[in-house]
N, C-alpha and C positions, 0 to 999 in steps of 0.2 A: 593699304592693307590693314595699317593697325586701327584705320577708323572702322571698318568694318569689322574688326574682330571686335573692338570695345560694345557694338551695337550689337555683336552676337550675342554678349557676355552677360549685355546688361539686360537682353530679354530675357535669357533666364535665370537671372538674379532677382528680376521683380516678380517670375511666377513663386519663386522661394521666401521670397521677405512678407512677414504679416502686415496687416494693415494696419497704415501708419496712424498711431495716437498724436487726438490731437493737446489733450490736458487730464492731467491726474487730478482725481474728484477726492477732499480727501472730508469726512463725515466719522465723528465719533460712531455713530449708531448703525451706520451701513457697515463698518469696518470691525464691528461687533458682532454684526446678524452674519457677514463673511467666514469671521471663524469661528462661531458656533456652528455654523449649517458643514462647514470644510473640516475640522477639524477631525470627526470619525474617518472620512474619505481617506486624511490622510495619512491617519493612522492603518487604516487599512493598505493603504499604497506603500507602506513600511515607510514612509518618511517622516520627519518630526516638523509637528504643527507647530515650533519654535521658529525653523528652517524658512516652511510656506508659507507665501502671502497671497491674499487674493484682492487683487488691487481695482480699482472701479475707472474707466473711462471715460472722457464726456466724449462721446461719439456716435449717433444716430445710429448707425447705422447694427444688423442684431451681428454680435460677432462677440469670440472669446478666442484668446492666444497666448502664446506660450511662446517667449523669444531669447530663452537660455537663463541658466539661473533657476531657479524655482518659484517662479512669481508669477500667478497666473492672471490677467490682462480682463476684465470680461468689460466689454464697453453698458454705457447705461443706454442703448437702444435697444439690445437684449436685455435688459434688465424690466427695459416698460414693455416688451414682447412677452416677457414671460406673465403665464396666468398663476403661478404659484412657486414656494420656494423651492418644494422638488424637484419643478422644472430646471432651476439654476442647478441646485445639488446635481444633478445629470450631466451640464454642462461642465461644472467643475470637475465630476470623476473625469468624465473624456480626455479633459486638459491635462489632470493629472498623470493620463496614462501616458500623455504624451511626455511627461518631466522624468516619471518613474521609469520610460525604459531609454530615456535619453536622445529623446528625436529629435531634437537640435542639434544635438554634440554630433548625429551622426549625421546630417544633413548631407556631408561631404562626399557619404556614399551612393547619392543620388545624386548631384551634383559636378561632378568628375566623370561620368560616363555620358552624361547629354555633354558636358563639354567637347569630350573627345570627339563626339559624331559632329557638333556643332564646327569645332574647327577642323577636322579634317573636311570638311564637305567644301571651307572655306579655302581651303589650299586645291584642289581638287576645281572647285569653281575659276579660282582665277587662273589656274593654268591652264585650262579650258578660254579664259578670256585672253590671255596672252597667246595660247596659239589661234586666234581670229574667231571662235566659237563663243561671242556675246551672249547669245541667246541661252545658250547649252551651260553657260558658266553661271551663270545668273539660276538656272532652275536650279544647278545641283548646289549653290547656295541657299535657295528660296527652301528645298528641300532639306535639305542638313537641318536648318533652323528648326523644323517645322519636328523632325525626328526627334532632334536633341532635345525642342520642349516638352514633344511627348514622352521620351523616356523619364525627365521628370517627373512629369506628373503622374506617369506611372507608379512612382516610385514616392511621390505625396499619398497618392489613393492608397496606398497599403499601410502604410504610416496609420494614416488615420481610420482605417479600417482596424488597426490593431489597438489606438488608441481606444475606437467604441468598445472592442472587446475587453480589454482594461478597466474602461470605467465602468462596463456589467458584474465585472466580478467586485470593483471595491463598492459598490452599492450593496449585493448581495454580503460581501463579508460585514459592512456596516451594519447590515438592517437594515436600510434605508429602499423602499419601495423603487422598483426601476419604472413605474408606470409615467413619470415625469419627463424621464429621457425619453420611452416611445411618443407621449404629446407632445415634445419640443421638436422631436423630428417630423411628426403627421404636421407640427402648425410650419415647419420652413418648406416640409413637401404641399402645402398651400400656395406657399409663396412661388414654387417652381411651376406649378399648374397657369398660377396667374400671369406670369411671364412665358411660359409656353413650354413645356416640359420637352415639348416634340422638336420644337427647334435648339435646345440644349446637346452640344455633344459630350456624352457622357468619355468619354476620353481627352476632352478638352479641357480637365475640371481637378483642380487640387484636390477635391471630395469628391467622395464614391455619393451619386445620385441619392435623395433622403428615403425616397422607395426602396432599393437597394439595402439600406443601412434597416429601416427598418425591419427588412425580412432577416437580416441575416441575425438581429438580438432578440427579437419577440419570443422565439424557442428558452433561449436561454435567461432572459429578463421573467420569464412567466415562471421559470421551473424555480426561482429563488423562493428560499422558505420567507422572504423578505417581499414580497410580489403581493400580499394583501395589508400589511402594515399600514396603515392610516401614517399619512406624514405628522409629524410635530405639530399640532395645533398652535401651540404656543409660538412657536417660528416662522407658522403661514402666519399669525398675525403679527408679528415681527418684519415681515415682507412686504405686508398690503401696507403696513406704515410709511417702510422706506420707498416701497414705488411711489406713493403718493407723494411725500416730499423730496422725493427726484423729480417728480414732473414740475412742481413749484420751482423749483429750480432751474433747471433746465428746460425748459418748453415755454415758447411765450407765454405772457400773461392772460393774452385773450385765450388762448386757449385754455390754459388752464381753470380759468373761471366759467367756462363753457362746460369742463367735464366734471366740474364743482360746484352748484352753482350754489349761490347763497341761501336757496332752499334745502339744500341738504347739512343737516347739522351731524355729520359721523366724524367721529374722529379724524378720519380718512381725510375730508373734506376739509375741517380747517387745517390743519395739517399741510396739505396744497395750497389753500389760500392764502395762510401765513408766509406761506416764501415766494407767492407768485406775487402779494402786497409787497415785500419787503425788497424783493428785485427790481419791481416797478415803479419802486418813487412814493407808496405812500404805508409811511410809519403807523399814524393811527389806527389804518383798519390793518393792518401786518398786526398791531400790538393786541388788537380788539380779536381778534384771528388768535394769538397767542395765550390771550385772558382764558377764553373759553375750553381751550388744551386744558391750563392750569385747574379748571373748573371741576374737569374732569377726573384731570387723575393730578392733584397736584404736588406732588412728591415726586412726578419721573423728572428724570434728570435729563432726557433729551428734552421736552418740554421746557424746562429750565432754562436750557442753554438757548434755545431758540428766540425767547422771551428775552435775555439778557442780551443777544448778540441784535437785538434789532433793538434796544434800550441804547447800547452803545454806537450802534452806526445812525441815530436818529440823533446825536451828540450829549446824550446822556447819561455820561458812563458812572456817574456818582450812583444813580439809580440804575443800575446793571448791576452793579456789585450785589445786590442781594441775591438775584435768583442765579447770576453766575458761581458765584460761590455755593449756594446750596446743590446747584448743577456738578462741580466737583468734587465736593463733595461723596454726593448721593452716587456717580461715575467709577466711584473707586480713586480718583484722583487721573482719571483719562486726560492724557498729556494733551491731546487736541481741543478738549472744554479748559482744562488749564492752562492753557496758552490764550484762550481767548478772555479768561479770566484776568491775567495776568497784564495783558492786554490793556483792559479795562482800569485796574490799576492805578496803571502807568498814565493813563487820558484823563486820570481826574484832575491830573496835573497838584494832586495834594503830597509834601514831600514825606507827611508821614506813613502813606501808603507804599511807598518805592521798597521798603524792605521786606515789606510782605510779597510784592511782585517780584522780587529776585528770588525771595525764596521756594515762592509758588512756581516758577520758571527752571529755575534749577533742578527742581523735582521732573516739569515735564520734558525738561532738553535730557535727561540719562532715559528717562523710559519711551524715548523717539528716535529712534536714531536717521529719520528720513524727513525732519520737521526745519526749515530753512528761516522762518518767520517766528520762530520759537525762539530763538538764537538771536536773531535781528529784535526783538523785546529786550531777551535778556541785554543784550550790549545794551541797547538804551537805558534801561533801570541801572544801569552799572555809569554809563555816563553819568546819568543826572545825581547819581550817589557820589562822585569824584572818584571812582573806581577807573581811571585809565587804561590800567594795567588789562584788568580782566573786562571791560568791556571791547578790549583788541585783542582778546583771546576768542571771546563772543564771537569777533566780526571772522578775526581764521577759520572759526569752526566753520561759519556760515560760508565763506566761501570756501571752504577745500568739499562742503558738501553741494555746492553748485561748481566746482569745478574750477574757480578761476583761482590758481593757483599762484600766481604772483601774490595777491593780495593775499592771500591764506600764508605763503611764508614770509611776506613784508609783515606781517599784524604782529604773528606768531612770536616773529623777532622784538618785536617792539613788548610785546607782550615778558616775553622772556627774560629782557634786560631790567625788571618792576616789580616782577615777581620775585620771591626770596628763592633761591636754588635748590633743587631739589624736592620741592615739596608737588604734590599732584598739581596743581596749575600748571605749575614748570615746567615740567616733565610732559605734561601734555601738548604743551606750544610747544614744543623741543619736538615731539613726535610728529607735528603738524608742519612745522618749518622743515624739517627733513622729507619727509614725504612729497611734499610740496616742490622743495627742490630737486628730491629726485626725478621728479616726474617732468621739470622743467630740461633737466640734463639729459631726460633719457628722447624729448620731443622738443629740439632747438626752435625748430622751426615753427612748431606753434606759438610757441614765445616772444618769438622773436620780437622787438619794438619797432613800429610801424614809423 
């Protein structure tokens, strides 16, 4: 009985759980264009654009989610689906709606009623099989199942049906044109056409059908004083940049040279080719790809960084230091270009450069607080300085923010007894070795030594 309760439990745990990420994409410039485009949305959704993050995917497939917390997920295969940034801004109200009215936290109240049907149907079933009625046990479990996931998904579809209403209204309080949200929904009601709309059951489905969703905001999306607004020129091109070097990234190289080709010279273009050269093994024309950015506008500072980070991964990090640094410069001092700066540094192997990497690192490990290779720099720079003490405060930080908590309060400690007492070092590995072992005290068993 209890295997078949677990397989009851877990079919509708998987209709409930979003799709699973498979790697955080992290890009100064994508992570820029995210919250300038979110930041009205979420001001209008009354939360603080301090709080929300809208974090990038590498995952094919077109999808955005919301998995508690306030962090909204959108993978980059919606990102190269989408035809413009409004599209996304659409995408992320809906999300929002789903943080602002709590639709994870209440997850439980759709989730607790299909259970109930689910296992009663299973007690119900088997005493039907224990009194000699196989047959008759078996349906009224095959049915339980089948009830319990529908009341689910009943109870997704309303979710998200309140979500679209949500994010109608924080577009319309923004300013922000809802005509993106109807196109993202007409281009995935494409996608339901092409796969067969007719063999879809629309009760089978975590989402209310895109036909459906579209009739029910077109009324209210068009009545916005916001409904003729031209989107942000300056942020659809802020967009066509970053989808282009997302697909240099992400997308094989053949392809990407096919949808680039060497005869189009747009920005656009090398921009792609730059990262589909540099992922593929060849430096020169990555670099020659990058010259021509610089050509263009040679002051931006993603440009910049692009140029230096293939300087240094082609083993040339003496010559990265120039456009890396004018790259952090020019960024405001963006903790993700100053880590790869710092980076840089550190690989020239010159030891008069090491204090300028610590200090450059130190600046970007306080204004990151989700940067694990930021940290793993700094301890370096701080090794090769004879710094012990605080390059095992480094390593704590780095692992109590990857989790392995042994090591975070082994460092801590070590860290603590070098340190002089009391002073913010201290006090920090003191915070971190506590933490750490409470966390081992409070999960024995994760700990436990193998």
């Amino acid at each position: 009985m209890k295997r078949l309760l677990a397989v009851a439990a877990a079919a509708i745990l998987l209709a409930a759980q979003p799709a699973a990420a498979q790697s955080i994409l992290r890009d100064a410039e994508t992570e820029a264009m995210f919250a300038d485009m979110s930041t009205p949305l979420i001001k209008a959704a009354g939360l603080s654009p301090r709080d929300v993050k809208v974090v990038l995917i590498n995952d094919d497939s077109i999808n955005a989610f919301v998995a508690g917390g306030q962090t909204v997920y959108v993978h980059s295969g919606l990102l190269q689906a989408a035809d413009n940034a409004n599209q996304v801004q659409g995408v992320i109200a809906h999300e929002l709606g789903h943080i602002a009215d709590g639709h994870v936290v209440l997850a439980d109240r759709g989730m607790k009623p299909a259970m109930g049907i689910t296992l009663l149907s299973m007690v119900l079933g088997l005493a039907a099989i224990a009194a000699g009625s196989g047959e008759a046990g078996a349906g009224l479990m095959a049915l339980g199942q089948q009830a319990g996931l529908g009341k689910y998904l009943a109870f997704s579809r309303t979710q998200e049906s309140t979500a679209d209403a949500a994010g109608a209204r924080y577009l319309s309080t923004a300013g922000i044109t809802g005509k993106g949200m109807l196109s993202f929904f007409k281009k995935l009601q494409q996608q339901e056409y092409r796969y067969g709309v007719e063999n879809i059951d629309p009760f089978m489905q975590t989402h209310p059908l895109s036909g459906e969703r579209i009739a029910h905001l077109t009324a209210d999306l068009q009545a916005s004083p916001a409904w003729n607004t031209p989107s942000d020129p300056a942020l659809e091109e802020r967009f066509r940049r970053v989808k282009a070097k997302l697909e240099g990234y992400v997308m094989p190289a053949e392809r990407t040279l096919a949808d680039f080709p060497d005869t189009d010279n747009t920005v656009y273009a090398h921009y792609a080719r730059a990262y589909a050269y540099h992922k593929a093994g060849y430096p020169d024309k990555a670099d020659a790809e990058s010259a021509a950015l610089l050509k263009a506008k040679p002051n931006d500072p993603y440009f910049l960084e692009i140029r230096g980070q293939i300087l240094l991964e082609a083993g040339r990090p003496a010559d990265a230091l120039v456009p890396l640094r004018r790259a952090t410069e020019g960024s405001g001092n963006n903790p993700l270009i100053a880590t790869t700066f710092g980076h840089a540094l550190i690989a020239t192997e010159d030891k008069t450069n090491y204090p300028e990497a610590i200090k450059v690192l130190r600046i970007a490990t306080q204004r990151d607080d989700d940067n694990p290779f930021a940290w793993y720099q700094l301890g370096t720079a701080y090794e090769l300085t004879g710094d012990t003490a605080r390059a095992a405060l480094a390593t704590a930080e780095r692992a109590s923010m990857t989790g392995d908590q042994r090591t975070a309060a082994q460092s801590a400690r070590y860290a603590m007894a070098r340190i002089p007492a009391n002073t913010a070092d201290w006090i920090r590995a003191q915070d971190i070795a506590m933490a750490a072992q409470n966390d081992m005290d409070d999960n024995p068993k994760k700990y436990k030594r193998k």
